[in-house]
C-alpha positions as CSV (number, residue, x, y, z in Angstrom):
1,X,19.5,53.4,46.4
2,X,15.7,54.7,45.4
3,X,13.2,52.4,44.2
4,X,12.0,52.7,40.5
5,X,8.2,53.6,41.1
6,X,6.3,55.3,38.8
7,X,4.8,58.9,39.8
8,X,1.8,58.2,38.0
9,X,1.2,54.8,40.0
10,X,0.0,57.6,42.6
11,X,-1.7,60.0,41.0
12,X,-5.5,60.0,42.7
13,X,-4.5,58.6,45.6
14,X,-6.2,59.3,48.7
15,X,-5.2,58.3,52.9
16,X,-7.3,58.4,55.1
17,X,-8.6,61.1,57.6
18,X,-6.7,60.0,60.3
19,X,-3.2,60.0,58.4
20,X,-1.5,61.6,61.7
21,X,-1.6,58.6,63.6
22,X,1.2,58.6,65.4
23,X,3.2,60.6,63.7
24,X,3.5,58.7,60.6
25,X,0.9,59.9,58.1
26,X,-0.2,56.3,58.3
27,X,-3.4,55.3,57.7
28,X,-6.0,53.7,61.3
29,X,-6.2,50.0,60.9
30,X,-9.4,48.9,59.6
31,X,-9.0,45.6,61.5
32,X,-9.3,41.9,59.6
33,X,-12.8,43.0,58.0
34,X,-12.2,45.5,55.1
35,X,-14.9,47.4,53.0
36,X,-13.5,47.9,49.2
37,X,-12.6,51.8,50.5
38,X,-10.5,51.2,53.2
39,X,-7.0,51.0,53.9
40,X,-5.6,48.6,54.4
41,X,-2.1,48.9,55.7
42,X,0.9,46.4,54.8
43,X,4.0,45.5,56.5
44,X,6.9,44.1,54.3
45,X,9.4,41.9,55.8
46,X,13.1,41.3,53.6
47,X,13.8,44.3,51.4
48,X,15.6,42.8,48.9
49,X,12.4,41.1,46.4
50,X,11.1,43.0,49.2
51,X,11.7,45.9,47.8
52,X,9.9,45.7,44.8
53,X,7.0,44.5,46.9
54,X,6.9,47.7,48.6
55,X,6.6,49.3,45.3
56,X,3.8,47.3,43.8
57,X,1.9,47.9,47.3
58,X,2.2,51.2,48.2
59,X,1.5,52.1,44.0
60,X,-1.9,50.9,44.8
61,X,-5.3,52.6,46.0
62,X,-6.6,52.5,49.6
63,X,-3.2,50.9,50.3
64,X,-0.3,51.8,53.0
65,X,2.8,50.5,53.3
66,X,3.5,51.0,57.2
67,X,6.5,49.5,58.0
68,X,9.4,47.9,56.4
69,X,11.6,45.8,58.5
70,X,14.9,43.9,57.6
71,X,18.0,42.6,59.5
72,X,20.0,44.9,57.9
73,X,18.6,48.0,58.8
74,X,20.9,49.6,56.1
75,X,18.1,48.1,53.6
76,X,15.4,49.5,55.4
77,X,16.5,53.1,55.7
78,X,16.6,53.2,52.1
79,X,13.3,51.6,50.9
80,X,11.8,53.9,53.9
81,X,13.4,56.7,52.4
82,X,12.9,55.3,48.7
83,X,9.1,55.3,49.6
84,X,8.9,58.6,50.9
85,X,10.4,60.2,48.3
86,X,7.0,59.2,45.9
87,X,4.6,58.8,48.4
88,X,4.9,61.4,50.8
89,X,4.4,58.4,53.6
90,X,7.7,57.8,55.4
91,X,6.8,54.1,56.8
92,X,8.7,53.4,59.9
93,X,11.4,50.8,59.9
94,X,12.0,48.1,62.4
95,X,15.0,44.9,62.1
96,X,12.9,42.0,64.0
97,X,9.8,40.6,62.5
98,X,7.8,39.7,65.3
99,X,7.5,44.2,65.9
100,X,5.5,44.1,62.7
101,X,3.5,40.8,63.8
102,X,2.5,42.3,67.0
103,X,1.3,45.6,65.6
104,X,-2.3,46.0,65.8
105,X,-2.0,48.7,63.1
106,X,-1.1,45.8,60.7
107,X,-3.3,44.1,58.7
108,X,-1.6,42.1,56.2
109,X,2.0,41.2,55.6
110,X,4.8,40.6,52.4
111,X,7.2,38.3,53.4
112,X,10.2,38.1,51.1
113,X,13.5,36.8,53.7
114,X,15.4,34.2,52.7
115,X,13.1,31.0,52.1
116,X,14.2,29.4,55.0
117,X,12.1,32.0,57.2
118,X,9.2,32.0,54.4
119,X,7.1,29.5,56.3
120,X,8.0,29.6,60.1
121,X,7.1,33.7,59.3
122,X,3.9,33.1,57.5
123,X,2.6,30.8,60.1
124,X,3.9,33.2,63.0
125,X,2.2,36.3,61.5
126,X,-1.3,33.8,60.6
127,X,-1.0,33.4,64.2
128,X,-0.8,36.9,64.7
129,X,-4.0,37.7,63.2
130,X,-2.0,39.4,59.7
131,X,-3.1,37.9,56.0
132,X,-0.4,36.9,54.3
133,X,1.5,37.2,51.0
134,X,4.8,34.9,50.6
135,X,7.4,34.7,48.5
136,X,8.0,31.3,46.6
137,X,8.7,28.5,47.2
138,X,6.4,29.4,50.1
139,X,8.6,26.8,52.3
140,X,13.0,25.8,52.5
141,X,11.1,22.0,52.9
142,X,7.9,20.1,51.9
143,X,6.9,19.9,55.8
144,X,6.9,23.1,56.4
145,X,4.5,23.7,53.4
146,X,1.8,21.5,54.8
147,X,2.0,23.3,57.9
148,X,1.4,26.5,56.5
149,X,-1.6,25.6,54.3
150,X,-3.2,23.4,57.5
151,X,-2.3,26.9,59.0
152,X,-4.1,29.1,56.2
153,X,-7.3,27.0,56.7
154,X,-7.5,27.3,60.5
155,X,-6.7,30.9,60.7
156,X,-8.8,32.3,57.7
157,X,-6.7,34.5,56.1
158,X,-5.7,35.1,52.8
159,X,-2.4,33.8,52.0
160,X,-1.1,34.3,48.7
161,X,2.2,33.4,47.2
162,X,4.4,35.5,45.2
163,X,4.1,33.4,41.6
164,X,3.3,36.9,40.5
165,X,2.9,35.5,36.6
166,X,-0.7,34.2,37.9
167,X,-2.2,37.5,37.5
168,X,0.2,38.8,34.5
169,X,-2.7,39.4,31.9
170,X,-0.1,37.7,28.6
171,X,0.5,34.5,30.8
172,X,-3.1,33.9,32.1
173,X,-4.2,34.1,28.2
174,X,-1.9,32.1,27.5
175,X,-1.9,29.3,29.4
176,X,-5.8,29.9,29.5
177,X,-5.8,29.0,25.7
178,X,-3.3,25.5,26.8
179,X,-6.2,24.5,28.8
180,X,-8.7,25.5,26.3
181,X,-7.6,22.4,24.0
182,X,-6.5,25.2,21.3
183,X,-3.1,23.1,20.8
184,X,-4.8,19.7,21.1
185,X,-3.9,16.9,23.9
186,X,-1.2,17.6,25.8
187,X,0.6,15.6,27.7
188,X,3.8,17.1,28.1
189,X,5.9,20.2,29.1
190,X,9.0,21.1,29.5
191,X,10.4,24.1,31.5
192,X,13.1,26.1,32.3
193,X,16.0,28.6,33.6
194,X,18.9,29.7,32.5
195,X,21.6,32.7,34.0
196,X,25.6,33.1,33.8
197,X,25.7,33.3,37.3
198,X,29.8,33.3,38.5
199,X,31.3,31.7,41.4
200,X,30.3,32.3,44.8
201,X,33.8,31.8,45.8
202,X,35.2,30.5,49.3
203,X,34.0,32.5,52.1
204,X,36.1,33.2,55.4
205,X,34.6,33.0,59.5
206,X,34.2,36.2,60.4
207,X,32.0,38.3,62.3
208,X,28.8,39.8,61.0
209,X,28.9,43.2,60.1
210,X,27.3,45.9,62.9
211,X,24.2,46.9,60.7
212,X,23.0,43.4,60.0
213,X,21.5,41.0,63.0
214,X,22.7,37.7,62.1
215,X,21.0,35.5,65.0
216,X,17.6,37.1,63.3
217,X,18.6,36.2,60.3
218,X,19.1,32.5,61.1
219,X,15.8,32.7,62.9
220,X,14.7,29.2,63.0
221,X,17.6,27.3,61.1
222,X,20.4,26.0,63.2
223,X,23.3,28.3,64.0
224,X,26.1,28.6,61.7
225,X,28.8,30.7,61.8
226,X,28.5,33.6,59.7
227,X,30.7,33.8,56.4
228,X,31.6,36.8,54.6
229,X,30.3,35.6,50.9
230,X,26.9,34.7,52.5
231,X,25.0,37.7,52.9
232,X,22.2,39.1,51.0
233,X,22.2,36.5,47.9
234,X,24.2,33.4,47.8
235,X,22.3,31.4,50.7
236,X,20.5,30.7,48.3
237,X,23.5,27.6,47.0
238,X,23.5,26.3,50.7
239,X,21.1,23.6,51.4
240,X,20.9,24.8,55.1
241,X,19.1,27.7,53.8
242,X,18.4,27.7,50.3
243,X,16.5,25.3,47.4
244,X,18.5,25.7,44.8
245,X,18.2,27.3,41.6
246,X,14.9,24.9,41.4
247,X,13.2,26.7,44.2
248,X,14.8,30.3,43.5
249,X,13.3,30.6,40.1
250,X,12.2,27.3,38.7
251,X,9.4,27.3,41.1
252,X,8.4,30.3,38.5
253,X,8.5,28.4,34.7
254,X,7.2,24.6,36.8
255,X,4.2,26.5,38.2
256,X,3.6,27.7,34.6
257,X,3.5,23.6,33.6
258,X,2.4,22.7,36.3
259,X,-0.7,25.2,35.8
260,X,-1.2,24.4,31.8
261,X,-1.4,20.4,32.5
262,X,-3.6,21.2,35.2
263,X,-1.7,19.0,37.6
264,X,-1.5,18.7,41.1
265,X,1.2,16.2,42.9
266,X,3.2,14.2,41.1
267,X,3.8,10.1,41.4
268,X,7.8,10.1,40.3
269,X,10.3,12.3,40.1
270,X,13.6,11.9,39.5
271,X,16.9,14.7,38.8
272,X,20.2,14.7,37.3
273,X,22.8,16.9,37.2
274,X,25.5,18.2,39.0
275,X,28.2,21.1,40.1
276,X,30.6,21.4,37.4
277,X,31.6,25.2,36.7
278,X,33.4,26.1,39.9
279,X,35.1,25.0,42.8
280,X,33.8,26.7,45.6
281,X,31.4,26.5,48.6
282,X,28.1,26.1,46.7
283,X,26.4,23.1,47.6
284,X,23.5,22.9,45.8
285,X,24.1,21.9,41.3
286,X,24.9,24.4,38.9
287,X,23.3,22.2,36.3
288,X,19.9,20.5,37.2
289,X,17.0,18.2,35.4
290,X,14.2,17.7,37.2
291,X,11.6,14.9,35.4
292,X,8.0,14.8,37.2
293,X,5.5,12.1,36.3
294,X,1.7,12.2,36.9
295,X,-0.8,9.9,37.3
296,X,-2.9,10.7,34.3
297,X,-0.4,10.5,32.2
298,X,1.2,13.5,31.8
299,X,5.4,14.7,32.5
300,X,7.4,17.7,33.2
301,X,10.6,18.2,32.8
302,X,12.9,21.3,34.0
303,X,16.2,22.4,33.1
304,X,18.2,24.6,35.2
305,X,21.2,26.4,34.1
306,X,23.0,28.5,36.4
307,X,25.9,29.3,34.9
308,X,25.4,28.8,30.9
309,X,23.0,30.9,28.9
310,X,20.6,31.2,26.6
311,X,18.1,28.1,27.4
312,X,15.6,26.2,25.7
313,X,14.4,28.3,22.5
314,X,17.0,30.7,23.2
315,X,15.6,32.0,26.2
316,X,16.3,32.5,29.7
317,X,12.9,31.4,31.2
318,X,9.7,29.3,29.8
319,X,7.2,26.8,29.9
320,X,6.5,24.9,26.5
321,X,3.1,22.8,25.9
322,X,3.1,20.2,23.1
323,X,0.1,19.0,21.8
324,X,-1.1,17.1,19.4
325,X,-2.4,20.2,17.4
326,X,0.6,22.2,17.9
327,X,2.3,23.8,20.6
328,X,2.3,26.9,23.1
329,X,5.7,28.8,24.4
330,X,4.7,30.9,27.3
331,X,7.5,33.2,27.8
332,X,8.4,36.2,30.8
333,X,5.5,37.7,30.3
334,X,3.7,36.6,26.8
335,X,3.3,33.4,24.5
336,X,4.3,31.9,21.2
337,X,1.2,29.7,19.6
338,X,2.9,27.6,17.1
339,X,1.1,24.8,14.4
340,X,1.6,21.1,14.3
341,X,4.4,21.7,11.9
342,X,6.5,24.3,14.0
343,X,5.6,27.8,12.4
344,X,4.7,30.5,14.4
345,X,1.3,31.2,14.1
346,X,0.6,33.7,16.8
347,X,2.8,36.2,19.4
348,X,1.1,37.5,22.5
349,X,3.2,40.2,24.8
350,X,1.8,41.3,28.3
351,X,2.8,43.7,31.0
352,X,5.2,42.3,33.3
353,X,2.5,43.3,36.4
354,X,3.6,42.3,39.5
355,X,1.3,45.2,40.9
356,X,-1.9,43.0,40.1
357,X,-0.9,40.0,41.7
358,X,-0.7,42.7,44.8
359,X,-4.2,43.7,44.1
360,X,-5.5,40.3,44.1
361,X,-4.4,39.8,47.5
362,X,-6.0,43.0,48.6
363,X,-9.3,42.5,46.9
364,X,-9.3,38.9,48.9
365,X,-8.7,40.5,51.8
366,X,-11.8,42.9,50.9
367,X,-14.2,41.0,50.1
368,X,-13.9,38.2,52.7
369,X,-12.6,35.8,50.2
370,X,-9.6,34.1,51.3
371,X,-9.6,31.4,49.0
372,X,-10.3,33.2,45.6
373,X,-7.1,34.3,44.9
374,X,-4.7,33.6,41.9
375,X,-1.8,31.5,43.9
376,X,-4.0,30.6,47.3
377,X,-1.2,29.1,48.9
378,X,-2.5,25.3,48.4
379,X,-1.8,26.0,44.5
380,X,1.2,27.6,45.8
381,X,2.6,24.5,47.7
382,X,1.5,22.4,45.2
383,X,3.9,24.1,43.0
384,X,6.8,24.8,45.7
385,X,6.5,20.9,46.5
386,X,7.7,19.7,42.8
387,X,11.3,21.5,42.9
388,X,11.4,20.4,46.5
389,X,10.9,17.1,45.4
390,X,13.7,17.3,42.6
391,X,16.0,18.7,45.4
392,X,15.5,15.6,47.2
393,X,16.0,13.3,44.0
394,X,19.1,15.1,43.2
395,X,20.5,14.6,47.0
396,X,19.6,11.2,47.6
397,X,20.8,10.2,43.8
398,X,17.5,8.1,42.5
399,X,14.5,8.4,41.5
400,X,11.4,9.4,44.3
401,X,8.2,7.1,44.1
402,X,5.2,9.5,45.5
403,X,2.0,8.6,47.2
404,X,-1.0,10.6,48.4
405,X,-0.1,14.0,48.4
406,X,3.5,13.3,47.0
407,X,4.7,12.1,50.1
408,X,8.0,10.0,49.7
409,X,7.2,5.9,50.0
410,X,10.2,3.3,50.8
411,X,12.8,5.7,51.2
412,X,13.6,6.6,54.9
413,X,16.8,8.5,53.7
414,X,14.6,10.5,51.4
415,X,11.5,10.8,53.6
416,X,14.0,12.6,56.2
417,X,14.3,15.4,53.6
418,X,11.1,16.2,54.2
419,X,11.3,18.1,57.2
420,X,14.0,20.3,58.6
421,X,15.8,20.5,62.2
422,X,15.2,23.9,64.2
423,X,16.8,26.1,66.5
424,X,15.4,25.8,70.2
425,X,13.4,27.6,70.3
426,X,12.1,28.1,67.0
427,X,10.1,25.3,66.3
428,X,7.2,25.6,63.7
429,X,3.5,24.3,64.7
430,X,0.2,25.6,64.0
């Protein structure tokens, strides 16, 4: 299975004198300082999102993708092989993680396993010496994201999360123009996503297959035993791994609301919903609310939809602002600007670029400037934090009240949501 990457992506591009190194083509490590003509070389860890990552990294100048590495070393043989086939630059493919930490040849990391590893990994390779990009929600549990900002700050890296609409040139000038006051006051928005996902099904005990490393796949969650409708996607419905369709892509469309009210942690939130489509092991609901109060006066609300399509405005994914001059629909990768009466007054379409939120992270890493990026992962916990919180709602079945920081007050069955258990082992610290 080949990646889609654009030839011309590469067209220009130039490695550096010492591409032999060891046998790779690869370019020599620069080390943590980096002028803006080095290489700098990347190591991506989970090839499924993963994948993609690869792409948008190794399409961009003065930067090497040097090694992929996944549990199922199936996946990394063919983004290896994807790569080389437009690159020219075979990067060499490892299963365990900790290989591509150790590396001194590394210099940053894209971490896109399943969100239960997001944060123990970022924190591991911080520790390591690597900067650090992270897929959202950068953290399975609010804990975990405190850890890896207090992390961020005492390593000095740059750590950016994968909210890649941040640098997608329709979005920023879109909610850019929210902010601006162009639609008046506004004190609400609403967000959303919406697929017609199927059933999971009921899964059977079995072993794991050969090519896939299950222990590393657990890494620091609890063991489980493995289950044959588990693997690559639908951990995702499993508390013990997942957060839901809230922290699988409503972290995406509350980001964008969370960004245009100009928000940071919430004092309420409460959820509704439920599973009601089909009978099988998914744990986490099928149908999901989240409402998220601010001190200042201002609300979110985000509906999920996993199994019934289209959505608000009759569209999968958004974030709408209303204000009292008229309101703003920021879509995929564009905007609607509508008047106080309605009418579309103004469409906006942008490029979906996941490339420049790569670049962002690169030019941070560049100039030195670890916290100018477009999702430094503060933002990017701030935003992971709000469908964590709904999770939490939703579980316990009432409403959260939030203090400083939206920490959980009076509510010791919530407040153990917070934090996770770990395998011996495994444990997360800074």
């Amino acid at each position: 299975m080949g990646i889609p990457i654009n030839r011309r992506q590469f067209l220009g591009r130039t490695i550096a004198g010492g591409a032999a190194a060891a046998g790779l083509g690869l370019a020599a490590s620069t080390g943590a300082a980096q002028s803006a003509n080095n290489t700098i070389n990347v190591g991506v860890v989970g090839l499924s999102r993963g994948a993609r990552l690869a792409q948008s990294f190794a399409g961009l100048d003065n930067c090497v993708v040097s090694h992929v590495c996944d549990v199922d070393l199936n996946r990394a043989d063919q983004c290896a092989n994807a790569l080389d086939e437009f690159t020219g630059l075979r990067p060499a493919t490892l299963r365990d993680l900790r290989e591509v930490f150790e590396n001194p040849d590394v210099d940053a990391v894209a971490l896109a396993m399943p969100v239960h590893w997001h944060a123990p990994a970022a924190i591991m390779a911080l520790q390591a010496g690597k900067h650090v990009y992270v897929e959202k929600p950068c953290c399975h549990n609010p804990r975990e994201g405190e850890l890896l900002v207090e992390a961020a700050r005492h390593y000095g890296k740059a750590v950016q999360m994968g909210n890649q609409r941040r640098s997608w040139p329709g979005v920023v000038e879109g909610v850019e123009r929210v902010r601006a006051g162009e639609i008046g006051d506004v004190r609400y928005s609403r967000a959303w996503y919406a697929n017609s996902r199927g059933s999971i099904g009921n899964g059977e005990e079995t072993d794991a297959p050969d090519h896939i490393d299950y222990d590393l796949w657990q890494g620091p969650a609890p063991r489980r035993p493995y289950k044959d409708n588990l693997i690559h996607y639908n951990w995702h419905w499993h508390w013990h791994w997942g957060t839901a369709e809230s922290g699988n892509n409503g972290v995406h469309a509350i980001d964008l609301s969370r960004w245009g009210l100009d928000v940071d942690y919430p004092t309420r939130v409460s959820a509704a919903g439920g599973r009601y489509y089909f009978d099988d092991d998914q744990e986490t609901p099928d149908t999901h609310i989240i409402s998220m109060d601010f001190a200042d006066g201002k609300t979110i609300v985000w509906e999920g939809l996993s199994c019934n399509v289209p959505g608000i405005e009759g569209i999968g994914f958004g974030a709408a602002f209303y204000g009292d001059n008229g309101s703003m629909i920021v879509e995929s990768s564009g905007y609607v600007l509508r008047d106080d009466q309605g009418r579309e007054v103004e469409r906006q379409d942008g490029p979906s670029d996941d490339p420049a939120h790569c670049e962002d992270f690169l030019t941070a890493i560049r100039n030195d400037t670890p916290l100018e990026l477009n999702s430094e992962i503060e933002e990017g916990y701030k935003s992971s934090l709000l469908p964590l919180l709904g999770n939490i709602a939703y579980r316990v079945g009432r409403g959260l009240t939030l203090g400083e920081n939206g920490r959980i007050e009076d509510d010791a069955e919530a407040e153990a949501l917070w934090g996770r258990e770990y395998e011996p082992g495994w444990e997360v610290s800074v």
